[in-house]
N, CA, C and O atoms as a GROMACS GRO file, in nm:
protein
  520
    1UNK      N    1  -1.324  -0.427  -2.298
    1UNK     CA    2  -1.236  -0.515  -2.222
    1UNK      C    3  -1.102  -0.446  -2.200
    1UNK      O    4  -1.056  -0.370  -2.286
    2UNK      N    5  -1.030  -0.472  -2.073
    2UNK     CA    6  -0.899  -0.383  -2.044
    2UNK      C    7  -0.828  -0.428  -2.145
    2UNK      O    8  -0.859  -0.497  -2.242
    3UNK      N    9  -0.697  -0.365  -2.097
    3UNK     CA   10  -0.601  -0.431  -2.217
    3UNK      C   11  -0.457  -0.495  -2.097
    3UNK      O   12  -0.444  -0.447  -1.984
    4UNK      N   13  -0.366  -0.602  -2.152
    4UNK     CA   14  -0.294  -0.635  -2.050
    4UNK      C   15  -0.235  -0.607  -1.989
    4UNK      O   16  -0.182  -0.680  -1.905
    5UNK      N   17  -0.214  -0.453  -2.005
    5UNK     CA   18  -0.118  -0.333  -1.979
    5UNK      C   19  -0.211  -0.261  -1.847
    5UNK      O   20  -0.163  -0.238  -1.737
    6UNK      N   21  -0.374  -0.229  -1.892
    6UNK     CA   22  -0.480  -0.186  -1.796
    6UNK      C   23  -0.485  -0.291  -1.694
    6UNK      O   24  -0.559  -0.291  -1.596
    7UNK      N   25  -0.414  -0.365  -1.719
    7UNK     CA   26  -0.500  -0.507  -1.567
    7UNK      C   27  -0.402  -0.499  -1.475
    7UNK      O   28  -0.410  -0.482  -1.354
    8UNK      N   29  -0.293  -0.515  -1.556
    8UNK     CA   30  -0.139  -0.497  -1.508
    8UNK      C   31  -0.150  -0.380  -1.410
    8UNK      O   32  -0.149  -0.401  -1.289
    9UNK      N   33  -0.161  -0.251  -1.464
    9UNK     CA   34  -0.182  -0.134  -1.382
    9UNK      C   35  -0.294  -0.152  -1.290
    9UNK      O   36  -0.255  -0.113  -1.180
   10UNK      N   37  -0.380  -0.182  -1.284
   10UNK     CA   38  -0.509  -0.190  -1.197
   10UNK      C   39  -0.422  -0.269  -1.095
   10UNK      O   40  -0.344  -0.204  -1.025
   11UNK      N   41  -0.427  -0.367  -1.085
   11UNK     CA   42  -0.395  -0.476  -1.030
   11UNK      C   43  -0.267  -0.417  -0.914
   11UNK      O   44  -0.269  -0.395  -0.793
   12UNK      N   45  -0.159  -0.408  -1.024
   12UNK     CA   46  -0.035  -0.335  -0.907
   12UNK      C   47  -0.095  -0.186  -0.832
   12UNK      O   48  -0.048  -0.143  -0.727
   13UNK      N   49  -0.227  -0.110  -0.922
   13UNK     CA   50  -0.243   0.012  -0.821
   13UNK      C   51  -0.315  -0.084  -0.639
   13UNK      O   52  -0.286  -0.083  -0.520
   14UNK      N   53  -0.415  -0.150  -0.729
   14UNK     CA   54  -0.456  -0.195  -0.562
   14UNK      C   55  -0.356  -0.288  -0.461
   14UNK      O   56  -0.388  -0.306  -0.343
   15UNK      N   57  -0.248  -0.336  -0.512
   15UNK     CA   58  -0.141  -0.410  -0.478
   15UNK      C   59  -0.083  -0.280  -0.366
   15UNK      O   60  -0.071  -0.305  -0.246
   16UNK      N   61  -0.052  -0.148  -0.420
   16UNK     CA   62   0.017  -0.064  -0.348
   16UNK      C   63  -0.089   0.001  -0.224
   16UNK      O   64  -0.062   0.037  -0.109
   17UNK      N   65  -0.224  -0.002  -0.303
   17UNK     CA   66  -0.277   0.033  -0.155
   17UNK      C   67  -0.348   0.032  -0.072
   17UNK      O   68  -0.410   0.116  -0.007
   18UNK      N   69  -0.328  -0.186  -0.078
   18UNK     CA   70  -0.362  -0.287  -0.012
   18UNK      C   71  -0.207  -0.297   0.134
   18UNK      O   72  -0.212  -0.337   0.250
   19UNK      N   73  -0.075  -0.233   0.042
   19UNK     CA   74  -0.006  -0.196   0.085
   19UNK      C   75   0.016  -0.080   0.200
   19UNK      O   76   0.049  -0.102   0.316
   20UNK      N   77  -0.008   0.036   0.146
   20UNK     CA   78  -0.050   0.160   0.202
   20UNK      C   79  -0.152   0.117   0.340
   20UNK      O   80  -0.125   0.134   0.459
   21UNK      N   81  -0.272   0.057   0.284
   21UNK     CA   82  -0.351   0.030   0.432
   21UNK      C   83  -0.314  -0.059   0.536
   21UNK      O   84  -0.348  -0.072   0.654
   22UNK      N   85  -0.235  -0.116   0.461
   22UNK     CA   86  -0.121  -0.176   0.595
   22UNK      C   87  -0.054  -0.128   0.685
   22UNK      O   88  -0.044  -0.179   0.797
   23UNK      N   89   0.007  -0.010   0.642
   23UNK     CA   90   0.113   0.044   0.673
   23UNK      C   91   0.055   0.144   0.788
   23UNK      O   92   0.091   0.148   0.906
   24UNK      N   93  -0.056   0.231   0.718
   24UNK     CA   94  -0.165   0.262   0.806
   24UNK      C   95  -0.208   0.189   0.933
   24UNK      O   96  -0.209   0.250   1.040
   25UNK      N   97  -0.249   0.034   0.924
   25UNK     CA   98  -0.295  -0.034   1.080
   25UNK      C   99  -0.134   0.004   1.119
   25UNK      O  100  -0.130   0.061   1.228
   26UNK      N  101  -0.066  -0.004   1.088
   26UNK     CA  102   0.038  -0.057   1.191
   26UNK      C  103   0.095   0.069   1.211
   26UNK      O  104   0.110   0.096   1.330
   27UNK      N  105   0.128   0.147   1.138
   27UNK     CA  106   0.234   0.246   1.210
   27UNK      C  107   0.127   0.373   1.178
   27UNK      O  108   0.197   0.475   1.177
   28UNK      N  109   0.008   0.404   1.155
   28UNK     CA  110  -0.075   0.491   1.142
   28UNK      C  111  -0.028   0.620   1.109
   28UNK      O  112  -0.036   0.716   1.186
   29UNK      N  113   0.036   0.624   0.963
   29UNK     CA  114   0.117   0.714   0.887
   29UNK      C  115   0.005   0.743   0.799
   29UNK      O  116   0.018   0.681   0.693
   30UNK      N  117  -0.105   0.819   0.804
   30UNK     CA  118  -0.203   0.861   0.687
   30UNK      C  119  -0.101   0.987   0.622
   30UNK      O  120  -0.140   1.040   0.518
   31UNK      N  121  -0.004   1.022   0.667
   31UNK     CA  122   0.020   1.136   0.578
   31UNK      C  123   0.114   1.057   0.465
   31UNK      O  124   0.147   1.135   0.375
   32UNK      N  125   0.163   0.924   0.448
   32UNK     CA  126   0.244   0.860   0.357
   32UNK      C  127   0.118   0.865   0.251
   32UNK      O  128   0.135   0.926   0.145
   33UNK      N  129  -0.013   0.798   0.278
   33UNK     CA  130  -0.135   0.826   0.228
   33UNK      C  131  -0.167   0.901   0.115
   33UNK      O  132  -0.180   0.880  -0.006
   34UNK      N  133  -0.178   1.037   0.228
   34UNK     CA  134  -0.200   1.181   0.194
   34UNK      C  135  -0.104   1.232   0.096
   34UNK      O  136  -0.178   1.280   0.010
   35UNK      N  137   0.011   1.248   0.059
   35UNK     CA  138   0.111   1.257   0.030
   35UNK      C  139   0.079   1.219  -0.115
   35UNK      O  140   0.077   1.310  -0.198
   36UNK      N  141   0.052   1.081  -0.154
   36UNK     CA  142   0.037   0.964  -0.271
   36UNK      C  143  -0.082   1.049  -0.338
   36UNK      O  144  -0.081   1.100  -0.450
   37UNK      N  145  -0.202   1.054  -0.225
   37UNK     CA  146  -0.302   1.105  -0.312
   37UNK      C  147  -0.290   1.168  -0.396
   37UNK      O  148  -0.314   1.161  -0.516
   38UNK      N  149  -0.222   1.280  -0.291
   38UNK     CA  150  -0.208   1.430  -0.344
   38UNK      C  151  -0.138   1.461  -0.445
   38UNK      O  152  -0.123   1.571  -0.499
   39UNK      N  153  -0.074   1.308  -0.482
   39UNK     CA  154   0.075   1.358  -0.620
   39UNK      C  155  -0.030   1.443  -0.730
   39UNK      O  156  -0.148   1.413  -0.747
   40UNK      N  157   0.034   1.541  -0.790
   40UNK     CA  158   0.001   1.592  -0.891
   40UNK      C  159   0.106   1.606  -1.045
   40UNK      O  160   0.061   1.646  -1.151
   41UNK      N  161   0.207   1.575  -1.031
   41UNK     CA  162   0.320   1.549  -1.092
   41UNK      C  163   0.404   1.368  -1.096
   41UNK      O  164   0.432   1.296  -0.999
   42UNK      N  165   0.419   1.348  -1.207
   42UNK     CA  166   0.524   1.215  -1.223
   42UNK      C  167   0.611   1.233  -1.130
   42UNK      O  168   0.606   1.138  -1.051
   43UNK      N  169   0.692   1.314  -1.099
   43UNK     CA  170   0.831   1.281  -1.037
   43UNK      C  171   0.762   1.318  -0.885
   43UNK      O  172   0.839   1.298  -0.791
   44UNK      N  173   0.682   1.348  -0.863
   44UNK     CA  174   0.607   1.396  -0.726
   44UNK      C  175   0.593   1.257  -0.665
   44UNK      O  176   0.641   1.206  -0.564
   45UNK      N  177   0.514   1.214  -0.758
   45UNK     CA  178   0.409   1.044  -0.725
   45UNK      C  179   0.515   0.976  -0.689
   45UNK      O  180   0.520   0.921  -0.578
   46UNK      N  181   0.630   0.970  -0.793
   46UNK     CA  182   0.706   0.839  -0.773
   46UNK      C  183   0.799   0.845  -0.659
   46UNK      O  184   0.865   0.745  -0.632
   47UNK      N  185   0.813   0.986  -0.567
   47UNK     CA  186   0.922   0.994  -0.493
   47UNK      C  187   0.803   0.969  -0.368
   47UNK      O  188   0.850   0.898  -0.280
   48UNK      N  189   0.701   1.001  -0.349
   48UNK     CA  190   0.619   0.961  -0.268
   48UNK      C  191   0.542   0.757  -0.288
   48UNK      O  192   0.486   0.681  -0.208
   49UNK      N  193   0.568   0.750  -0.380
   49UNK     CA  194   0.574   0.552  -0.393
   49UNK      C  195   0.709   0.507  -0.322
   49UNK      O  196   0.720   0.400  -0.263
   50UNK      N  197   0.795   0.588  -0.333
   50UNK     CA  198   0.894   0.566  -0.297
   50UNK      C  199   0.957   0.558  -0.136
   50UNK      O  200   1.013   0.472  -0.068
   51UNK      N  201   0.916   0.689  -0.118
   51UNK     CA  202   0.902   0.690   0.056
   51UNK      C  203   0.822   0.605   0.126
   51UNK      O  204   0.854   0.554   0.233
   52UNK      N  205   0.703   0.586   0.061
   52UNK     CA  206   0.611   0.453   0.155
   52UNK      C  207   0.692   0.299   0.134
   52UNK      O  208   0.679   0.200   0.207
   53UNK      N  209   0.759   0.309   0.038
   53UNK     CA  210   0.814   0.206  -0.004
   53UNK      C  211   0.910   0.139   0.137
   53UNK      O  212   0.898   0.038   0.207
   54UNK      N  213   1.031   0.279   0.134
   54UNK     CA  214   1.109   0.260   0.219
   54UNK      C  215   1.110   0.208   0.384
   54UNK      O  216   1.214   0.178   0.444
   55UNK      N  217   0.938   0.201   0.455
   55UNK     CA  218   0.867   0.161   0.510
   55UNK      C  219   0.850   0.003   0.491
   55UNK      O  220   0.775  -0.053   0.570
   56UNK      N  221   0.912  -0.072   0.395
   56UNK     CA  222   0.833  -0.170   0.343
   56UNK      C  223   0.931  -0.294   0.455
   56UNK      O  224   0.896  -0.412   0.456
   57UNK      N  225   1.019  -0.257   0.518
   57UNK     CA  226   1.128  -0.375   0.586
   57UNK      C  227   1.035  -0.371   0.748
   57UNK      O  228   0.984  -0.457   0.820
   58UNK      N  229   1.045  -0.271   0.753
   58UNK     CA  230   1.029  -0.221   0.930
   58UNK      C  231   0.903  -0.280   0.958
   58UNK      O  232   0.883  -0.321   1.072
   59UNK      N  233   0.790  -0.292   0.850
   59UNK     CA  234   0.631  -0.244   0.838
   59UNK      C  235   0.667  -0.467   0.857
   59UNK      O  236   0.650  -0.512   0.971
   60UNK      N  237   0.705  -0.557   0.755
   60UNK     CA  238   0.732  -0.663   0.777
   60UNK      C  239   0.831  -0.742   0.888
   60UNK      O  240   0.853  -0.862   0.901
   61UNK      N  241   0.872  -0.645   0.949
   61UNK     CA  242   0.905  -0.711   1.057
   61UNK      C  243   0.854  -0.682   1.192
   61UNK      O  244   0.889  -0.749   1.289
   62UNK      N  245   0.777  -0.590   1.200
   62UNK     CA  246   0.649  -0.575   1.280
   62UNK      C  247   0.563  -0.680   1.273
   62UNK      O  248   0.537  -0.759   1.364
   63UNK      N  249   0.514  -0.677   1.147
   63UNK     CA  250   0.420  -0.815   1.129
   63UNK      C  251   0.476  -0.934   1.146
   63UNK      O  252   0.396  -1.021   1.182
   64UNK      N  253   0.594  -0.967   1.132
   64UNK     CA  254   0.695  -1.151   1.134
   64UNK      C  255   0.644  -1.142   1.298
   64UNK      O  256   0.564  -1.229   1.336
   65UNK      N  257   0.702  -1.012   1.421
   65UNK     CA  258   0.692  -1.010   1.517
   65UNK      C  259   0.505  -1.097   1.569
   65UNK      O  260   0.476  -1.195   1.638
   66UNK      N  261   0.424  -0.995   1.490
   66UNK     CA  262   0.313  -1.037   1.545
   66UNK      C  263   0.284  -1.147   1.525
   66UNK      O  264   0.245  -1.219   1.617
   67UNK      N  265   0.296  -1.194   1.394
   67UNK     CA  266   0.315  -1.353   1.346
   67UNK      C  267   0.363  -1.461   1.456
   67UNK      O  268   0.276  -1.536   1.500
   68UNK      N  269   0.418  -1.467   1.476
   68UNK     CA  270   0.508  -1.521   1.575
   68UNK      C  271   0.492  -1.573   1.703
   68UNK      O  272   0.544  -1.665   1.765
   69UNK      N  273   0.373  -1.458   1.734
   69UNK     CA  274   0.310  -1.456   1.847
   69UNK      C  275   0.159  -1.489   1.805
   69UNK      O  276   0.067  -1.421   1.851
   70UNK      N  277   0.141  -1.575   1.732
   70UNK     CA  278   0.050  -1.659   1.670
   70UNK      C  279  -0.091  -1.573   1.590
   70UNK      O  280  -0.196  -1.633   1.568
   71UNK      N  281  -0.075  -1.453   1.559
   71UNK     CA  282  -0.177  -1.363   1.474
   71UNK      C  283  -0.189  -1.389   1.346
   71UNK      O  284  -0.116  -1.340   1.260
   72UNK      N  285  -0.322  -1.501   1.314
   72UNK     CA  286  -0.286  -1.516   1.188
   72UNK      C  287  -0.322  -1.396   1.127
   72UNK      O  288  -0.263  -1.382   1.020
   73UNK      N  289  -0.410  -1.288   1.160
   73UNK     CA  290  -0.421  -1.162   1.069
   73UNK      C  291  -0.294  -1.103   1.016
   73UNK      O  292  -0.288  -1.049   0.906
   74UNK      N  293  -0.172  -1.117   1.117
   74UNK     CA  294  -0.060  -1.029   1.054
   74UNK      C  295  -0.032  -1.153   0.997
   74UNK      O  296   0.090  -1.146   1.014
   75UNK      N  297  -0.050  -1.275   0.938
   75UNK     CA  298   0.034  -1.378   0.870
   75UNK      C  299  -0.043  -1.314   0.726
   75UNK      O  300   0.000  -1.337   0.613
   76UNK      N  301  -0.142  -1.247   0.749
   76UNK     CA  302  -0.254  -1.299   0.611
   76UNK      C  303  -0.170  -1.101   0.564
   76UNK      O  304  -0.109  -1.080   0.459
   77UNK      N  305  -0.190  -1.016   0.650
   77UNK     CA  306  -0.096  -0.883   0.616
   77UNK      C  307   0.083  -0.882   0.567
   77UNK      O  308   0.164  -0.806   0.514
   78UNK      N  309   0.078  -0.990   0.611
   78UNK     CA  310   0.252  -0.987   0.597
   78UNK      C  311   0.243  -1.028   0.440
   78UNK      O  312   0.305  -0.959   0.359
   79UNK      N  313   0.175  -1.129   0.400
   79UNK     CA  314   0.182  -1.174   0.304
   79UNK      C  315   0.105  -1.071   0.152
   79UNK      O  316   0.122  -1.082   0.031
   80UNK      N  317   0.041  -0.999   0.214
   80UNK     CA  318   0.002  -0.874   0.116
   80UNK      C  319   0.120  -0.753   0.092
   80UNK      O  320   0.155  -0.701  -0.014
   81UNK      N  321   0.177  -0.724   0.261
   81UNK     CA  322   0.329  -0.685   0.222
   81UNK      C  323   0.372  -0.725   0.109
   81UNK      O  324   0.362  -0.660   0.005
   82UNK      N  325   0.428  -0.845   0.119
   82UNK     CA  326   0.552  -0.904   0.063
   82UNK      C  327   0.471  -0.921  -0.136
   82UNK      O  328   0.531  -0.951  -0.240
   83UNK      N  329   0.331  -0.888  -0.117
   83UNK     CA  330   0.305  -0.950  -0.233
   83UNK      C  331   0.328  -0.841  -0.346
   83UNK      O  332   0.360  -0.890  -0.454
   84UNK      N  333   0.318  -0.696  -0.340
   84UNK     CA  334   0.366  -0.579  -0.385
   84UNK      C  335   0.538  -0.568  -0.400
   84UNK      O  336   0.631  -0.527  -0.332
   85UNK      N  337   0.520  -0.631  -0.532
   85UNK     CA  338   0.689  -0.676  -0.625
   85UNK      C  339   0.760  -0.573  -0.735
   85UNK      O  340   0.705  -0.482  -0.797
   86UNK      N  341   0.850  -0.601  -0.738
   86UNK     CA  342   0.878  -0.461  -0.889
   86UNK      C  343   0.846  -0.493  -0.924
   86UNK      O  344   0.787  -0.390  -0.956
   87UNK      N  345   0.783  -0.590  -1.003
   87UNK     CA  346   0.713  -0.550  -1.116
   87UNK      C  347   0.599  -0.476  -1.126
   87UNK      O  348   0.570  -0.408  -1.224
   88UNK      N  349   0.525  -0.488  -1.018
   88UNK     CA  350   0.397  -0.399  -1.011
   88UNK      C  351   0.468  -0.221  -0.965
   88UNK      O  352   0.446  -0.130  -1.045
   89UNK      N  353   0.507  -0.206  -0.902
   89UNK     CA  354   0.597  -0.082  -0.937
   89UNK      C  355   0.619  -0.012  -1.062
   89UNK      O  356   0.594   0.107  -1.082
   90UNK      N  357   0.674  -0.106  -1.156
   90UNK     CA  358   0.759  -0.111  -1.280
   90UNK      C  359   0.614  -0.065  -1.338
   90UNK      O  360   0.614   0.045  -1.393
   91UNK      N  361   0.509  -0.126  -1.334
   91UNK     CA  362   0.388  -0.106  -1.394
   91UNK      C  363   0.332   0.009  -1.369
   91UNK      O  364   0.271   0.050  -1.468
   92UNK      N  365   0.325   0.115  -1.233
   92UNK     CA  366   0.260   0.191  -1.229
   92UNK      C  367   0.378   0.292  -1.252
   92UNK      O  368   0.336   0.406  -1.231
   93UNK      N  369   0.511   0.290  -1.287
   93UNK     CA  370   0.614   0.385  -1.304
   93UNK      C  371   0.615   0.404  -1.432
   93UNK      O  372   0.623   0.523  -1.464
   94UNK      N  373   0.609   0.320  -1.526
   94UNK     CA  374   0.569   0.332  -1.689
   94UNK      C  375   0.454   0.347  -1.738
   94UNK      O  376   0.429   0.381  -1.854
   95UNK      N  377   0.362   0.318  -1.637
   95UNK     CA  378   0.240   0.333  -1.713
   95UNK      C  379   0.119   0.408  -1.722
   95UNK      O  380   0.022   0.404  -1.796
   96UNK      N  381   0.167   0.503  -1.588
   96UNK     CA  382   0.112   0.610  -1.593
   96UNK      C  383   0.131   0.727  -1.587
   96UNK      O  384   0.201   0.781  -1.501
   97UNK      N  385   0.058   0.797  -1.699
   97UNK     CA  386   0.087   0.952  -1.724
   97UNK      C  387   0.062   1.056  -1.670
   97UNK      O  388   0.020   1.058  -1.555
   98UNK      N  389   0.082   1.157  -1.734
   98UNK     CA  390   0.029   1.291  -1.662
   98UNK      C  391  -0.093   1.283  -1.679
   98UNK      O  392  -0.142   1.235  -1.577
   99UNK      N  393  -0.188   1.309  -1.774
   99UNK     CA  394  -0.298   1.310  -1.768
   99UNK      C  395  -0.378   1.231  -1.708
   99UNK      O  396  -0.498   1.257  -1.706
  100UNK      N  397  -0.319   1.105  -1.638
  100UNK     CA  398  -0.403   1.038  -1.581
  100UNK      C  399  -0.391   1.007  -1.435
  100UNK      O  400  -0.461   0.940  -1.360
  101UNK      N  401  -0.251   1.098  -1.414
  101UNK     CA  402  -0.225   1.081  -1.268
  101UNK      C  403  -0.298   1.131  -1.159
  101UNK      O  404  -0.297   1.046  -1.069
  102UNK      N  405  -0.351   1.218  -1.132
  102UNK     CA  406  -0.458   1.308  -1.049
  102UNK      C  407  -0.550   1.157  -1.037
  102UNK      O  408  -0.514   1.084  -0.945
  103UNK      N  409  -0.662   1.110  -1.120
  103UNK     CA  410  -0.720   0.965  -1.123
  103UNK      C  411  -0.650   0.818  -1.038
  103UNK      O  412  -0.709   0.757  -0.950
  104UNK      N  413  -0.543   0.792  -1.080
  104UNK     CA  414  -0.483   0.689  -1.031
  104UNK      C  415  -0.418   0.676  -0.874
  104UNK      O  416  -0.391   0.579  -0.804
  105UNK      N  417  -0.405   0.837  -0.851
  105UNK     CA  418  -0.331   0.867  -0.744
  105UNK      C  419  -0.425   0.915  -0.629
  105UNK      O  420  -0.388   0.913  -0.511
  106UNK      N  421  -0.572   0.966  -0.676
  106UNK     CA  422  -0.693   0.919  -0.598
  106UNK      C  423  -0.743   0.817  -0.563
  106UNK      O  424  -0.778   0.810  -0.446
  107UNK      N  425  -0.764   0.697  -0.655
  107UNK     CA  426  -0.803   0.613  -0.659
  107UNK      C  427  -0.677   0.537  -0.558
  107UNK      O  428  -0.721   0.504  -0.448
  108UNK      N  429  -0.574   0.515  -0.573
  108UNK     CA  430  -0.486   0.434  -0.466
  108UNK      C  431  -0.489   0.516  -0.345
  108UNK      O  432  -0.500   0.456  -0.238
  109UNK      N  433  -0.482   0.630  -0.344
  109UNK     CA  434  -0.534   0.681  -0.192
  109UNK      C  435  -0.701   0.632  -0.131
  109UNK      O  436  -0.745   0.621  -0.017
  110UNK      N  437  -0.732   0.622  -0.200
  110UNK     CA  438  -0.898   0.614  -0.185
  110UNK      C  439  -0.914   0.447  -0.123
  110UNK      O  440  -0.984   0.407  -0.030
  111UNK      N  441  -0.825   0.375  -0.211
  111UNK     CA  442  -0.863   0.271  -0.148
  111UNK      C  443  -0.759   0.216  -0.047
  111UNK      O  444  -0.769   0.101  -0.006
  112UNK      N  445  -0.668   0.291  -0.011
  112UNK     CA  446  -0.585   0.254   0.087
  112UNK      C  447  -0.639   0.301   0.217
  112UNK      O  448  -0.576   0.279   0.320
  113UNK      N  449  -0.760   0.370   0.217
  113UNK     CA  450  -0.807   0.473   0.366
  113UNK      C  451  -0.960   0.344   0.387
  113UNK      O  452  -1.014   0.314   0.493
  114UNK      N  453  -0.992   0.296   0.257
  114UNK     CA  454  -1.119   0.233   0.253
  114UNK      C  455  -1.071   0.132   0.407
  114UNK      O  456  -0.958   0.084   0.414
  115UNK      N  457  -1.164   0.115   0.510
  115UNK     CA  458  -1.170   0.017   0.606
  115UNK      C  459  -1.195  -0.125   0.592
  115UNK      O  460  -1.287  -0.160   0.518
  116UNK      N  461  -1.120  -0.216   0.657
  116UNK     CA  462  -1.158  -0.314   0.641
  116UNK      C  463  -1.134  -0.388   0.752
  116UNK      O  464  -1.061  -0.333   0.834
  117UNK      N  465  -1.190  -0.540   0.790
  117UNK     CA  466  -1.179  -0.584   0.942
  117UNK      C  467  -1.003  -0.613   0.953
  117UNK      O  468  -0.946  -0.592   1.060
  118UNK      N  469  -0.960  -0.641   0.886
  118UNK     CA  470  -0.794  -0.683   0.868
  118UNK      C  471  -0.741  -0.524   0.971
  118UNK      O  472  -0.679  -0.535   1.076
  119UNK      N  473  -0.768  -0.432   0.931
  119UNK     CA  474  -0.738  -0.268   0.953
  119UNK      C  475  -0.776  -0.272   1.121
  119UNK      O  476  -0.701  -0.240   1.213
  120UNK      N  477  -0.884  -0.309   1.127
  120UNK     CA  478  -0.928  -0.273   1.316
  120UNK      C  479  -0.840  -0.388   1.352
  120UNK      O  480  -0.755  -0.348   1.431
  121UNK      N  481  -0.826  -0.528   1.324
  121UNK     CA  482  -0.766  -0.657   1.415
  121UNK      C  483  -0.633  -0.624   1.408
  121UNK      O  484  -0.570  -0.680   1.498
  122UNK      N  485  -0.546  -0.536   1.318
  122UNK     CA  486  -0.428  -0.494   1.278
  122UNK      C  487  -0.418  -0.343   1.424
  122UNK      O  488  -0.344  -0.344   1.522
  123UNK      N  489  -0.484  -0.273   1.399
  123UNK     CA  490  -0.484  -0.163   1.464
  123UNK      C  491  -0.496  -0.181   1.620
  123UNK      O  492  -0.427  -0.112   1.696
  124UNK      N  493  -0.602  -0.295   1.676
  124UNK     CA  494  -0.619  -0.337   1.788
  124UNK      C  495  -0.484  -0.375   1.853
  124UNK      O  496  -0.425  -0.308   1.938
  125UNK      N  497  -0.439  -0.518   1.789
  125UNK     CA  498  -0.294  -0.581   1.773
  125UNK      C  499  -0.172  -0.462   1.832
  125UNK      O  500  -0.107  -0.490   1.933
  126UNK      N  501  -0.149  -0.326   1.756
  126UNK     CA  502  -0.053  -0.284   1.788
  126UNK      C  503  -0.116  -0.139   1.906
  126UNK      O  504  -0.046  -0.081   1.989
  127UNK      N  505  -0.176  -0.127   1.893
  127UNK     CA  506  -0.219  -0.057   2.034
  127UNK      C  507  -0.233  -0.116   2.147
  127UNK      O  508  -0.203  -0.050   2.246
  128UNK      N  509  -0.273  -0.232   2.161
  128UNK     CA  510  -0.281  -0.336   2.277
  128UNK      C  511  -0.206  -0.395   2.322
  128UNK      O  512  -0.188  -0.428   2.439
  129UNK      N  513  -0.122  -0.428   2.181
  129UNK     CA  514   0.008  -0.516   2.239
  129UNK      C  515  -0.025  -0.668   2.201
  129UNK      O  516   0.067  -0.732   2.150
  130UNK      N  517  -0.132  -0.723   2.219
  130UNK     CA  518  -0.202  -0.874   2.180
  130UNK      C  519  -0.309  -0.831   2.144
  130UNK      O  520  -0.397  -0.908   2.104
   0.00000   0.00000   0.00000
């Protein structure tokens, strides 16, 4: 069984890149992605969590926009935005090590590229315009 510390981390890794594949439909930045995967170092990872981070205003007001204009897909994306909090940050900044970073930093790349219908109705949305 995990421990509350493992759920904690699990939980905020797919939080960030449930995040990440957001960021992807909309502004189709795979190298913010690429970048995360690729951390191989602590201070590497976190300055690259960091840069996708900084994405995190522009990326939600894209979506308020689409919102607005009655998409509930970006209502149901906006709200996965907004749901990636410090504390889940706080969780993957303390709680993971060197030895386990190469793993964690695949695995959140891995599942931030994974497809899903949210990703094409997101991707459609801003190439089309509606």
């Amino acid at each position: 069984m995990a421990s509350t510390t493992e759920g904690k981390l699990i939980n905020a890794a797919k939080k960030l890149a449930e995040y990440l594949h957001i960021l992807l439909a909309v502004e189709y930045d795979v190298d913010a992605i690429d970048r995360l995967a690729k951390s191989r170092r602590l201070d590497e990872f976190k300055e690259n969590v960091y840069n996708a981070l900084r994405r995190k205003l522009t990326l939600e007001s894209k979506l308020s926009e689409l919102e607005k204009r009655g998409h509930g897909e970006a209502r149901e994306a906006l709200s996965k935005v907004r749901d990636l909090g410090p504390e889940d940050i706080d969780s993957l900044m303390m709680n993971i090590n060197d030895s386990q970073l190469r793993g964690w930093a695949t695995f959140i790349g891995s599942r931030a590229l994974a497809s899903t219908s949210l990703f094409t109705v997101l991707r459609k949305l801003i190439e089309g315009g509606e």
